[in-house]
C-alpha positions in Angstrom: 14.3 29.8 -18.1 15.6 25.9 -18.4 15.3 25.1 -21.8 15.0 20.8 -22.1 16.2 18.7 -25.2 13.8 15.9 -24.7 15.2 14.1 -28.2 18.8 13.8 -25.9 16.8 12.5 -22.9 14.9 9.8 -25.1 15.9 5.9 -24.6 16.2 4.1 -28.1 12.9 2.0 -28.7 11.6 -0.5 -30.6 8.3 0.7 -31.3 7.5 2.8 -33.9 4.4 5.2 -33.2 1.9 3.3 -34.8 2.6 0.1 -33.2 2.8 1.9 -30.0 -0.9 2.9 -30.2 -2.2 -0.4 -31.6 -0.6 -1.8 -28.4 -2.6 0.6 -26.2 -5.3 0.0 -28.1 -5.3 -4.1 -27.2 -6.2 -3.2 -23.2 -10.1 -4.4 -22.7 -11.2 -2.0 -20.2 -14.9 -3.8 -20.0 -14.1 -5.5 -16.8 -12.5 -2.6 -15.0 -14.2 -0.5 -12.5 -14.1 2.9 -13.6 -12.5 4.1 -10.2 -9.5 1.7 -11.3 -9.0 2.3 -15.4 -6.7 5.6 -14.9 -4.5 2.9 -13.0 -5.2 0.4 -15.5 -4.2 2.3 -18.5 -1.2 3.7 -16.7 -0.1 -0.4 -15.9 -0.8 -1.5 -19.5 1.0 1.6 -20.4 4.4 0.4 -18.9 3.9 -2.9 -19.7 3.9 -1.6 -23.8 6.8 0.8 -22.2 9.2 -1.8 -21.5 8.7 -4.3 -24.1 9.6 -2.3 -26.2 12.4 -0.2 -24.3 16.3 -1.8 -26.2 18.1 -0.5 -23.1 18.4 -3.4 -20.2 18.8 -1.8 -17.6 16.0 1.0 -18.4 13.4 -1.9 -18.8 14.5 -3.8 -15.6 14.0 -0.3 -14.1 10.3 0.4 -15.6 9.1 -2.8 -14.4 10.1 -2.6 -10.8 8.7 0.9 -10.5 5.9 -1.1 -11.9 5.6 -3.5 -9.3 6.0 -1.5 -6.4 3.1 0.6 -8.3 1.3 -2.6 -8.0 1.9 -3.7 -5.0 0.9 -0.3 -3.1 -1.8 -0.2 -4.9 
């Protein structure tokens, strides 16, 4: 069995918990199809990701994966 120490893996954020979900909480699904809010919620989610991500290169790689996300989409 592979035991994982997630806490080592973790990049440094700016974002505490609580602002974390207040930010998740701004998305206004009302005008999203339902077919398209599981890839809605995942987009916002990256969005809050890399704002608040200190690491520069981590962020720069969050929202490219984040495009190309987009643009097969």
């Amino acid at each position: 069995m592979l035991i994982k120490n997630h806490q080592k893996d973790r990049l440094p954020s700016e974002l505490t918990i609580s602002e974390f979900a207040h930010a998740m909480k701004q998305q206004d699904l009302s005008a999203v199809p339902p077919e398209k809010r599981k890839a809605a919620i995942f987009d916002h989610f990256m969005s809050v990701m890399a704002d608040g991500i200190r690491d520069p290169e981590a962020k720069f790689e969050i929202l490219m994966s984040q495009q190309m996300r987009r643009k097969n989409a």
